[in-house]
C-alpha positions as CSV (number, residue, x, y, z in Angstrom):
1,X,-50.3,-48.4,-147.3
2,X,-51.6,-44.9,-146.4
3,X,-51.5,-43.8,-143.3
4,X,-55.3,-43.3,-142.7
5,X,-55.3,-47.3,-144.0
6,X,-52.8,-48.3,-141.1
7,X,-56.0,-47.6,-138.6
8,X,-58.9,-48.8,-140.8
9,X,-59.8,-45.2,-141.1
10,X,-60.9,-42.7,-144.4
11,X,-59.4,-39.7,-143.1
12,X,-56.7,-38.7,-140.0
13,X,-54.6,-35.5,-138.9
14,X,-51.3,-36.1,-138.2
15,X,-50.4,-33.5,-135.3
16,X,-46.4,-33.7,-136.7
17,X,-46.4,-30.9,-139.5
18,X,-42.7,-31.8,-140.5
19,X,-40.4,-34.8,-140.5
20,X,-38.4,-33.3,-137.5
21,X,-41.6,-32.6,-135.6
22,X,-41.8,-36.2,-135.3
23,X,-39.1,-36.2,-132.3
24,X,-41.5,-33.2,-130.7
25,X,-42.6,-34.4,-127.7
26,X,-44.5,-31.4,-126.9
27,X,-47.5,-32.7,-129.2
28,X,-48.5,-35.3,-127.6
29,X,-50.5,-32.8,-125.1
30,X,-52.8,-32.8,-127.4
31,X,-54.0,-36.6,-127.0
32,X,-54.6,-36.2,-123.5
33,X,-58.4,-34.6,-124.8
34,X,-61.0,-36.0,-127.1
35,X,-63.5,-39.2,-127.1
36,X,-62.7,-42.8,-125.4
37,X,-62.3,-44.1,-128.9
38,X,-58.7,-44.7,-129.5
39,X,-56.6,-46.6,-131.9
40,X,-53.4,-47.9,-131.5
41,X,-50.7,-48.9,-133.7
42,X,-47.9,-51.2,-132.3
43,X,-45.4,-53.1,-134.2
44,X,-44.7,-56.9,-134.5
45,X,-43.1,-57.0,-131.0
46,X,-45.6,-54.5,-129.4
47,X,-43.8,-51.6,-130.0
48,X,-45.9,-48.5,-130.4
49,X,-45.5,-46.4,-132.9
50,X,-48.6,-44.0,-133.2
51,X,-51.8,-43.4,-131.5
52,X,-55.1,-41.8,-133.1
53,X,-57.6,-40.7,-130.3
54,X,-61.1,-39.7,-132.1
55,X,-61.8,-35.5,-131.5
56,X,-64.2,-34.5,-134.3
57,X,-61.9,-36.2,-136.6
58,X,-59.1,-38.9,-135.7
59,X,-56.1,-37.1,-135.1
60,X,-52.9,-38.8,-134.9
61,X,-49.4,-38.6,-133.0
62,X,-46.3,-40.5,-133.9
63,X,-44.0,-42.5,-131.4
64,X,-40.9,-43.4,-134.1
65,X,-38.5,-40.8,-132.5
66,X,-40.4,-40.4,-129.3
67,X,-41.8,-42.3,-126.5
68,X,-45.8,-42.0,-125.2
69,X,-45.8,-39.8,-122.3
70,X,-45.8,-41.0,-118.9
71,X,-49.6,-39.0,-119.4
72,X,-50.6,-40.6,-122.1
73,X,-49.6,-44.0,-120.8
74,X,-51.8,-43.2,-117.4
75,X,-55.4,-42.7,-119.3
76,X,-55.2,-45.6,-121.6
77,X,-57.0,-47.9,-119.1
78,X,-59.6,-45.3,-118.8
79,X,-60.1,-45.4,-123.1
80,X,-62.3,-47.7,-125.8
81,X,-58.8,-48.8,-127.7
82,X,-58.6,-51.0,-131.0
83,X,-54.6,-52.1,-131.2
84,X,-53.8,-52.6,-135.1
85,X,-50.4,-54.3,-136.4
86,X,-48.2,-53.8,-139.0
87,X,-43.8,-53.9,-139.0
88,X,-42.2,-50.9,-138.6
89,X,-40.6,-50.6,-142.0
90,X,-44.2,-50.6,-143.6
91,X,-44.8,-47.9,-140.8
92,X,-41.6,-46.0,-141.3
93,X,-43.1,-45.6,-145.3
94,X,-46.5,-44.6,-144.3
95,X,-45.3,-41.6,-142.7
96,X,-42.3,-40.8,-145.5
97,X,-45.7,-41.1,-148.1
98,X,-48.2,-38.6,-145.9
99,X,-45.2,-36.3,-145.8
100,X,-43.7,-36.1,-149.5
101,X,-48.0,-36.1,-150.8
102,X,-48.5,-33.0,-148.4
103,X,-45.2,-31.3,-150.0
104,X,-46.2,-31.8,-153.4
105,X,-49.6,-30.1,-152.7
106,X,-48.0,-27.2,-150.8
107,X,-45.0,-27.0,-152.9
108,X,-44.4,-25.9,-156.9
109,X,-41.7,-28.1,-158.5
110,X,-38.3,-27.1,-159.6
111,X,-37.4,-26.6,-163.3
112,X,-36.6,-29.8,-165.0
113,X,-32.9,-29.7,-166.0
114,X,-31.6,-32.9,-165.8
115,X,-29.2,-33.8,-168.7
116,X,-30.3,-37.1,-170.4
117,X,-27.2,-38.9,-170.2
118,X,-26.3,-37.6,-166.5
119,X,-28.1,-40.9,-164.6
120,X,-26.3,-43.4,-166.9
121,X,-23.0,-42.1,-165.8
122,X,-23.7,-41.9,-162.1
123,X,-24.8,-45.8,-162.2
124,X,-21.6,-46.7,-164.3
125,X,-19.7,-44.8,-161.6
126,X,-21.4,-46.5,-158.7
127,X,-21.1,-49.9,-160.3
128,X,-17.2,-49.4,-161.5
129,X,-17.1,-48.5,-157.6
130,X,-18.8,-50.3,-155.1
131,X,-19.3,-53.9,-154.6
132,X,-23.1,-54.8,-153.1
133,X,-25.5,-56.7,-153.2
134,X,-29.4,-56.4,-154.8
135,X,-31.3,-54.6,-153.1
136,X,-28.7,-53.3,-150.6
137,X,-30.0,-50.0,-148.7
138,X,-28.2,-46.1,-150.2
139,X,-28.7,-43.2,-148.7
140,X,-29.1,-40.4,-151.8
141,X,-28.1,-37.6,-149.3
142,X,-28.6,-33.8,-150.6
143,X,-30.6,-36.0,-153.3
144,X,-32.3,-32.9,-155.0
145,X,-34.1,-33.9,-158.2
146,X,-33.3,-37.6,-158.0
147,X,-30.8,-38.4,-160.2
148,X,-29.1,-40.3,-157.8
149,X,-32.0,-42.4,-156.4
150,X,-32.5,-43.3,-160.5
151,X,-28.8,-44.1,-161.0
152,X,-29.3,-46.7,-157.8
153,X,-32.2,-47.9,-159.2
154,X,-30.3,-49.0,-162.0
155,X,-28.2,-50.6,-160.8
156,X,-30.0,-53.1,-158.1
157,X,-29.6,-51.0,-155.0
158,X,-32.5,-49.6,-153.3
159,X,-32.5,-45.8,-152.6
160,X,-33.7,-43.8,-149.8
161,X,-33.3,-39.9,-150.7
162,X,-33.5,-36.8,-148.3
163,X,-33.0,-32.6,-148.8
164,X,-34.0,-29.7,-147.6
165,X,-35.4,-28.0,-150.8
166,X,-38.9,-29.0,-151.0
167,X,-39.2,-27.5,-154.9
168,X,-36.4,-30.2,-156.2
169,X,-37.8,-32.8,-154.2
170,X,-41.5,-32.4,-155.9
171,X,-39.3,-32.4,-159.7
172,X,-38.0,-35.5,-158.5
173,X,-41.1,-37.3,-157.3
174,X,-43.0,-36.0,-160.1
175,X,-40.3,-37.6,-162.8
176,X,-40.7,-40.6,-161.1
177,X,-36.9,-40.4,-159.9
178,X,-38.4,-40.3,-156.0
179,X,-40.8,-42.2,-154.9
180,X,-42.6,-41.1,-151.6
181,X,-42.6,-43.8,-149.6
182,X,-38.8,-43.9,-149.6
183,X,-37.8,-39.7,-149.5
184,X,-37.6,-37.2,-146.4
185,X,-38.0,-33.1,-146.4
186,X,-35.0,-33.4,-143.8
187,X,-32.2,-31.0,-143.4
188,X,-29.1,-32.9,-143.7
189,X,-27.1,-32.4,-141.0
190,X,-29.6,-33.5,-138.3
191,X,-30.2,-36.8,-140.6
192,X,-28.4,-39.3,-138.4
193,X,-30.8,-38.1,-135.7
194,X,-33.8,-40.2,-137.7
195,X,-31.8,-42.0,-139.9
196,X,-30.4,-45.2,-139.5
197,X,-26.9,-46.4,-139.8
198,X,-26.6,-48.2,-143.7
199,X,-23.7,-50.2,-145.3
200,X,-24.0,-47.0,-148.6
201,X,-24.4,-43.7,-148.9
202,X,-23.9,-41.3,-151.7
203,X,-23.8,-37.2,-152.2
204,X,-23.6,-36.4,-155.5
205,X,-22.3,-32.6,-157.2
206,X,-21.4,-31.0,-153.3
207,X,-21.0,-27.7,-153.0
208,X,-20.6,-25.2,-154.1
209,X,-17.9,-25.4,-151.1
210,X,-16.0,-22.3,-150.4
211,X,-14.4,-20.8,-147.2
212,X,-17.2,-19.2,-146.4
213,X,-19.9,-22.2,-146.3
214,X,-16.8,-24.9,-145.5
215,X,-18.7,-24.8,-141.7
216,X,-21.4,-25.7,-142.5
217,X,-20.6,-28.4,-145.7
218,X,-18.6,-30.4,-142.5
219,X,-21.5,-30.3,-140.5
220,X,-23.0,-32.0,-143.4
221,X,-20.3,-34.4,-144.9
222,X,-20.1,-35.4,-140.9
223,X,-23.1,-36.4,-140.9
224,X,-23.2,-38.5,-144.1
225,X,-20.3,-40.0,-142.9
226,X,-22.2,-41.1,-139.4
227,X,-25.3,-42.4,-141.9
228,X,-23.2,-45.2,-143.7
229,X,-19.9,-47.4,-144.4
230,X,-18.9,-46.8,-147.4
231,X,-19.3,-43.0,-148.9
232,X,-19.5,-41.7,-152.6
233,X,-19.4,-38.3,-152.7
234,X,-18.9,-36.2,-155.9
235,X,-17.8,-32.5,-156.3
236,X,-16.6,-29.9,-159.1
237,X,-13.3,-29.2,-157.8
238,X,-9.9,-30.7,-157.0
239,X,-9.9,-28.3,-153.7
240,X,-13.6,-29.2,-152.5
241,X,-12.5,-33.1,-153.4
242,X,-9.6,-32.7,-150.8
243,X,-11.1,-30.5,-148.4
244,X,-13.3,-33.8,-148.2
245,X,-10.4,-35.6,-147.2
246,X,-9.3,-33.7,-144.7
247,X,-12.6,-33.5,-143.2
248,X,-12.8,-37.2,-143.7
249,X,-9.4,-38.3,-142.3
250,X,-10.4,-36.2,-139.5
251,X,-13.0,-38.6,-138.2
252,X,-10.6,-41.6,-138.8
253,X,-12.1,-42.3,-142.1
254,X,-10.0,-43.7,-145.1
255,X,-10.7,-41.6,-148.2
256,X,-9.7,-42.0,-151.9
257,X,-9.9,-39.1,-154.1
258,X,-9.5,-39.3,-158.0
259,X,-11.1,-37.7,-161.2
260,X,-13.3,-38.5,-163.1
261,X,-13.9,-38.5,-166.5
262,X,-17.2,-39.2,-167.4
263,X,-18.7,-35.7,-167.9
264,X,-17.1,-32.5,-168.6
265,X,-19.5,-30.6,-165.9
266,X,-20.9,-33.3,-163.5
267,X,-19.0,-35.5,-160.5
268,X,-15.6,-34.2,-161.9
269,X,-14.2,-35.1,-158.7
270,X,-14.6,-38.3,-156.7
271,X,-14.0,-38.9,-152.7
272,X,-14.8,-42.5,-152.2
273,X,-14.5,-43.0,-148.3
274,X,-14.4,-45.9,-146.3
């Protein structure tokens, strides 16, 4: 569902321009003014999640990574409010979707240049190494076009995909690879700030990782490794590979790292951490 559907309404304004304006507390200033009419959306246990407040056009403020001000709390009684349900999950999608749509109006897609034969090689690398379950949760971290989210599509597991570059993010939901209720615009290393914790997480081609950038690549891996269990991450190099391991036995984590064979370019190195 849409958004605008979630409050039986045609049309709304989210005040949140960006996925990491959602934790932007200064916003919600801006419900303090406008009409009695107010709609409110709360979860299953009565946990809200967004508010729309009627000012020549609904506008809208989010509560997922913020709590209602104590100001916004104190002029409820004194509003006309309509409380709508729905579970946070179906929330959590509604607001992924009104994000990824405004992106690819705002945003000209990448170049296609996806091999053919790359996202059968990434599933049979995934399957050969993990053991899960259907429908298990993966973060596709750095996911750029997709080809990650399709590989995990492949094989059972459902994918949830975030980057930074807007351009590869539009080639990836407009091949289908991404879908938009299930991908972020979100820099990755402040993703464990709106992220939650899953059993798999993958970051396919790293890199390119070089003393100069290694800062901010372990800012990165660290916070992949905070997102999930059990990591897959692939690089081009031995040295990236077990800089990886460093980084990763550095936060206690177990890390395997082994070559692989599957494509002469692509994921030639392998850190599976644990």
């Amino acid at each position: 569902m849409s958004l605008s559907e979630l409050f039986d309404l045609k049309e709304v304004r989210l005040l949140e321009c960006s996925f990491e304006d959602l934790s932007n507390e200064t916003l919600m200033v801006h419900m303090l003014s406008g009409s009695n009419e107010v709609r409110l959306l709360i979860s299953e246990d009565e946990t809200p999640l967004a508010m729309a407040r009627e000012d020549e056009g609904w506008k809208v403020v989010s509560f997922l990574w913020k709590e209602p001000s104590d100001e916004i709390i104190e002029i409820l009684p004194e509003l006309d409010i309509k409380a709508f349900t729905c579970s946070e999950k179906t929330y959590r999608e509604a607001i992924y979707d009104h994000f990824c749509r405004s992106l690819l109006v705002k945003c000209q897609p990448a170049v296609e240049d996806l091999p053919s034969d790359r996202v059968k090689k990434v599933s049979d690398l995934i399957w050969k190494e993990w053991h899960f379950k259907p429908g298990d949760i993966c973060y596709d971290c750095c996911c750029g076009s997709g080809v990650g989210s399709a590989a995990l599509s492949k094989v059972g597991m459902n994918a949830f995909a975030f980057d930074v570059d807007g351009s590869l993010l539009c080639r990836g939901l407009s091949a289908g690879r991404l879908q938009t209720w299930s991908t972020a615009h979100l820099d990755a290393s402040k993703a464990s700030d709106f992220l939650p914790h899953a059993s798999f997480a993958i970051m396919l081609m790293a890199g390119d990782i070089n003393p100069i950038n290694a800062w901010n690549w372990q800012r990165i891996f660290s916070q992949v490794l905070d997102l999930a269990d059990n990591v897959l991450v692939t690089v081009a190099s031995e040295e990236e590979a077990l800089m990886l391991k460093q980084w990763s036995e550095a936060k206690g984590r177990n890390c395997r790292v082994f070559e692989n064979n599957r494509d002469p370019f692509y994921d030639h190195w392998v850190c599976s951490v644990t």
